[in-house]
C-alpha positions as CSV (number, residue, x, y, z in Angstrom):
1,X,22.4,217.1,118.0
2,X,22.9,217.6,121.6
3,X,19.5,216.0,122.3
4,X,20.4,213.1,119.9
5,X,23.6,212.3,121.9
6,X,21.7,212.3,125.4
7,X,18.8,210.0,124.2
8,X,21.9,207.6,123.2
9,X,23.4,207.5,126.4
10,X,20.4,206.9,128.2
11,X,20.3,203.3,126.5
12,X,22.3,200.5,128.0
13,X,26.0,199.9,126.4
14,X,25.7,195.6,126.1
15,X,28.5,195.5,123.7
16,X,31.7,195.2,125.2
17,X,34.8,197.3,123.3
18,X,38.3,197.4,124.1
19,X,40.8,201.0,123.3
20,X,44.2,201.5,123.9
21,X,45.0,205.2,125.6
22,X,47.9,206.9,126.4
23,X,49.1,208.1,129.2
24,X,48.0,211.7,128.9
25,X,45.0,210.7,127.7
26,X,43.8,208.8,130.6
27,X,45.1,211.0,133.2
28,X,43.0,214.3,131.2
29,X,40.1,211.6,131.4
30,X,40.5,211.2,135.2
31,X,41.0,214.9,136.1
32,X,37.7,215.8,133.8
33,X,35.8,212.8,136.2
34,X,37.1,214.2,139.1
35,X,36.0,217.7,138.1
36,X,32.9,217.1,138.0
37,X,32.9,215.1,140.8
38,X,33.7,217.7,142.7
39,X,30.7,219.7,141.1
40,X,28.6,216.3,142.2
41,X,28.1,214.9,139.0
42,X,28.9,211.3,138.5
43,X,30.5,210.4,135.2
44,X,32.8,207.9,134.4
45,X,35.5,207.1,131.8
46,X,32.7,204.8,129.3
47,X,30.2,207.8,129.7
48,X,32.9,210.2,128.8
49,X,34.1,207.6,125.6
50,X,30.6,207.1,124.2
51,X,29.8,211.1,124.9
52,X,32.1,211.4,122.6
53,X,32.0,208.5,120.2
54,X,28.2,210.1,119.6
55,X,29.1,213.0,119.1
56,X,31.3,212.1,116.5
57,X,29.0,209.8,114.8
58,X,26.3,212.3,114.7
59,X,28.5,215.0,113.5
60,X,29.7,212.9,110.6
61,X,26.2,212.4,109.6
62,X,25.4,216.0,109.4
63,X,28.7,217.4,108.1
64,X,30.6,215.1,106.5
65,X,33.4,216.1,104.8
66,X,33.6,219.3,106.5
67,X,33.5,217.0,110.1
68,X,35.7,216.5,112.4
69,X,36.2,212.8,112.1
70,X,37.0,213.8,107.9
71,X,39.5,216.5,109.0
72,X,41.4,214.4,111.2
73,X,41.4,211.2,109.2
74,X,42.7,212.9,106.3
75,X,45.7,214.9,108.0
76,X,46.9,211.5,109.2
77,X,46.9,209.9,106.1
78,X,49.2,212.5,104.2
């Protein structure tokens, strides 16, 4: 899966998307960026968003209801 994810990131995003975050949420984003800045790898919040936007896909695919994505939608919607 792993390999999967890094052969999608190393294809050009073109399709422009638009999320809403809280607060918290973009301030854990920007201290993970700046850790690993500091261990001289450059990321950035989009690499971070489709990291994980892949790695949910994929992880559907294989698991499905026993994924993440399944769990989660499922406790929000009782």
């Amino acid at each position: 899966m792993l390999e999967d994810i890094r052969k999608a990131m190393k294809a050009f995003g073109k399709e422009a998307a638009t999320h809403r975050f809280t607060i918290t949420e973009k301030q854990e984003l920007a201290e993970i960026i700046y850790a690993y800045k500091q261990l001289g790898v450059r990321t950035s919040e989009n690499e971070i968003t489709r990291i994980a936007i892949n790695f949910i896909i994929k992880e559907y695919h294989l698991d499905k209801e026993e994924s993440t994505l399944d769990t989660i939608l499922k406790l929000l919607n009782n």
